[in-house]
Structure formats: structure tokens, C-alpha cells
C-alpha positions in Angstrom: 169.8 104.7 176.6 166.2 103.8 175.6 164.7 100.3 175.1 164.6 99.6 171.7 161.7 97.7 169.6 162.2 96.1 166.0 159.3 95.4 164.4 159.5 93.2 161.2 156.4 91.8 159.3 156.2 88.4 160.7 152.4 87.7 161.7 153.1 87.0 164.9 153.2 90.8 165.4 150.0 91.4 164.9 149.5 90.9 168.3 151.5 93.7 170.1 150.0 96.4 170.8 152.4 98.8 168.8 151.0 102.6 170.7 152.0 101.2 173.7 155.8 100.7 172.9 155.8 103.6 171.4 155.6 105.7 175.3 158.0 102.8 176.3 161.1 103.2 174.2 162.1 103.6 170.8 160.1 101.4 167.7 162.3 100.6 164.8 160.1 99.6 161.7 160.2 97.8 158.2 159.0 98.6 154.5 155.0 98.8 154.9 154.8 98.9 158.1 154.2 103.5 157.9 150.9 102.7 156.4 149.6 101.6 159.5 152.0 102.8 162.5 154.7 105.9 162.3 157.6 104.3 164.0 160.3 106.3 164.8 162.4 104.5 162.7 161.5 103.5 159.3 163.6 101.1 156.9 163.3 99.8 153.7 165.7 98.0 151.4 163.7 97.0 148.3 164.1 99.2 146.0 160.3 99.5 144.9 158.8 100.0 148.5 161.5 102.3 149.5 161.4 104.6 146.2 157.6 104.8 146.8 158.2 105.7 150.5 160.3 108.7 149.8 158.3 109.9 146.7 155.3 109.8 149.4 157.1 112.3 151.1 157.3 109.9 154.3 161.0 110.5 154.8 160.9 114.5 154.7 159.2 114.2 157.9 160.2 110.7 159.2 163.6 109.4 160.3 163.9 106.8 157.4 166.5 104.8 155.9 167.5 102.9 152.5 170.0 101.5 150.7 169.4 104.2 147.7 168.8 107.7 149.4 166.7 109.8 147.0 168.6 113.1 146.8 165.9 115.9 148.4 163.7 113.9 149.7 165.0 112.8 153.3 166.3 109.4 153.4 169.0 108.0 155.3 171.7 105.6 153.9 171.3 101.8 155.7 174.6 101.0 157.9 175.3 97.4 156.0 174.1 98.3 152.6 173.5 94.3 151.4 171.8 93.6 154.7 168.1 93.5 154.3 165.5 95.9 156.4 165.0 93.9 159.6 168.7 93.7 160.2 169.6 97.2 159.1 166.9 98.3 161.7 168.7 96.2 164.4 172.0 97.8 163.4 170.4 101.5 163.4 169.1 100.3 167.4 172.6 99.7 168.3 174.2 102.6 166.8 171.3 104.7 168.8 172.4 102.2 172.1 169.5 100.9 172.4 169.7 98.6 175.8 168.4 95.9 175.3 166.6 95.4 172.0 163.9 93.3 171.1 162.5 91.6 168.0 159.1 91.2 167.4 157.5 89.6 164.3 161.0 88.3 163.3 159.8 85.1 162.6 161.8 83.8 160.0 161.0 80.5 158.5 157.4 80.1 159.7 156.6 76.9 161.2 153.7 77.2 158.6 156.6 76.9 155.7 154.3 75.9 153.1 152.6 80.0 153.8 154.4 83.3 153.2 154.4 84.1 156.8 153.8 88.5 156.0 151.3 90.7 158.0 151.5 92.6 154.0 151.2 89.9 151.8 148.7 90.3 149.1 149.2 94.2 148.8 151.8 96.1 147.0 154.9 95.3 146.8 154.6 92.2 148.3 154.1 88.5 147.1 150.3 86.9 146.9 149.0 85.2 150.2 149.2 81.9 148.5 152.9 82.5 147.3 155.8 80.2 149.0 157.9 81.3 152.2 160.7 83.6 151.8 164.1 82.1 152.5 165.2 83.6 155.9 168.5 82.2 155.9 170.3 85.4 154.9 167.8 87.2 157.6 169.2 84.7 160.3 173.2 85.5 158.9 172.8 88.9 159.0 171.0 89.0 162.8 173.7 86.7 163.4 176.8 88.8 163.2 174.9 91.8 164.4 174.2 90.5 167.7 177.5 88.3 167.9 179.3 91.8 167.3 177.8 93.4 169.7 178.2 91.4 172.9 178.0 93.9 174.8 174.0 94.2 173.6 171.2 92.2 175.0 168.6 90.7 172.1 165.6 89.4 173.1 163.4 87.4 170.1 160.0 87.6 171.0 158.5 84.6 169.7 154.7 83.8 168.6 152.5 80.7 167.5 154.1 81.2 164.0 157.8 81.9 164.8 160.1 79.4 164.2 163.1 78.3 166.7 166.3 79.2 165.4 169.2 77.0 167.0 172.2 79.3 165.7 171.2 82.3 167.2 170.5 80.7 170.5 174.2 79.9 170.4 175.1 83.3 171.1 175.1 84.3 174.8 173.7 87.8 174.6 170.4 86.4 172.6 167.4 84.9 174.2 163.8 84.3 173.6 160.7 85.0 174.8 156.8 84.0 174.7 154.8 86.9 173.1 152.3 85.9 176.2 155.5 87.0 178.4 156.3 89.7 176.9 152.9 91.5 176.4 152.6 90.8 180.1 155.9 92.8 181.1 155.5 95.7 178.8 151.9 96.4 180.9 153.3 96.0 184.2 156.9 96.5 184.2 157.3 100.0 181.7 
């Protein structure tokens, strides 16, 4: 079993330093994310972003996964094919029993709602900086019966100055949270 690290788009990842989780367990990525960082899991659900990903060649080399595999070109079908990328990553962590898993730069409905709360915004594929939040609700569902499936799973939400709190989740007794203060303190010391 490895540790496993999701990373989704939220701002509040721009503060982890992303090479080092690399040497301490498995990094699980979304959508853009490649042109910055090779995870070692790549997934992408819109169809726009993940057609250009594969015609880039990205998957041929790259563990990657989408919800319309382009025949010849590498990609993976997603395990919950209406589930969007940061969930599908989660899943693909579990199915690789990954113990336990964190999120990082999940941060949902940013406590800045009136901003779209998106390390990417502004570039391609992705809304305008000045465009309004995207609804997270379905997000939330999704993590939701993930994590309340697999009980036998330990999810950790690693949460930063724009994460938002997210009281159904916290319900379930193998999720916690933690400060991104916290956290970039333990994977220095204790990995």
C-alpha cells in the first residue's frame, strides 16, 4: 500500500510542494494539471481537455484516464463514468489501495464564492478569472459516497485559506480535515 495524494485545482494547492509527494507516495491529478507536474495519475472528464490530452500524446506515455478513451492513443476508461475528475481520481486511489488518501486543493465552494476558485482559470479550457464559482455540490455527492463506501479507507481533506468547511462529509467517520500548515509540516518530517 502506498499513501495516496489527489490533487484537484483548488488554489489552495498552490502551496504544496508537489516534487516532494511525488518520493512520498502516489500523486493522483486533474485535467491541466500535466502542463505543470506529471502525476502518476492523470484524469480528465471534460471532454475538450481530455481529447486534447490524448491527441498530445500525454496518455501514450502517462497512466491517464477519461470518460471517452481515444482508441490508440492510451487512455483509460474512469471507474464512475458521470462522476467528475477529482472524484474519479479518488476512486482510481482506492482501487490502487491507497492507505490513507488525501485531498489537496479540493476546495469546493470557495469561501471567496463570488470568485472561480481555479489554479487554471483564465487559460484553455477553463472559465475567465472574473467568471462565477462552479457549483460543487455534485463534487461533494460524489466524494460523498466514495468515501462513505469505503469505510474501511481513511480521507484526509487538507484544507487552505480558500477551502470551504463541508459539514456532510465531516459526518462520515473515516473523513477528517486538516490545516495545509499541518500538513506541509508532516510531509517534511514524518515521510
Amino acid at each position: 500500500m502506498s499513501i495516496g495524494f489527489i490533487l484537484g485545482n483548488g488554489v489552495s494547492r498552490l502551496n504544496i510542494p508537489l516534487t516532494t509527494l511525488q518520493s512520498k507516495g502516489k500523486v493522483y491529478g486533474c485535467n491541466a494539471l500535466y502542463r505543470d507536474f506529471t502525476p502518476h495519475v492523470l484524469v480528465a472528464t471534460d471532454p475538450n481537455i481530455a481529447e486534447h490530452i490524448q491527441h498530445s500524446q500525454y496518455a501514450l506515455s502517462n497512466r491517464f484516464y477519461t470518460r471517452k478513451p481515444i482508441l490508440g492513443l492510451g487512455g483509460l476508461p474512469v471507474p464512475h463514468y458521470r462522476y467528475s475528475s477529482g472524484p474519479n481520481a479518488v476512486a482510481i486511489a482506492v482501487s490502487d489501495e491507497c492507505l490513507p488518501i488525501y485531498l489537496i486543493g479540493f476546495d469546493m465552494a470557495s469561501v471567496q464564492e463570488e470568485t472561480f476558485n481555479n489554479v487554471y482559470a483564465g487559460t484553455e479550457y477553463y472559465k475567465p478569472t472574473n467568471s462565477t464559482p462552479t457549483y460543487s455540490g455534485n463534487w461533494e455527492n460524489q466524494l460523498y459516497h466514495i468515501i462513505e463506501t469505503n469505510w474501511n479507507r481513511g480521507f484526509i481533506r487538507v484544507l487552505g485559506e480558500t477551502s470551504s468547511r463541508n459539514t456532510r462529509l465531516d459526518t462520515l467517520k473515516n473523513y477528517s480535515t486538516m490545516e495545509i500548515t499541518k500538513f506541509l509540516i508532516m510531509i517534511n518530517t514524518q515521510y
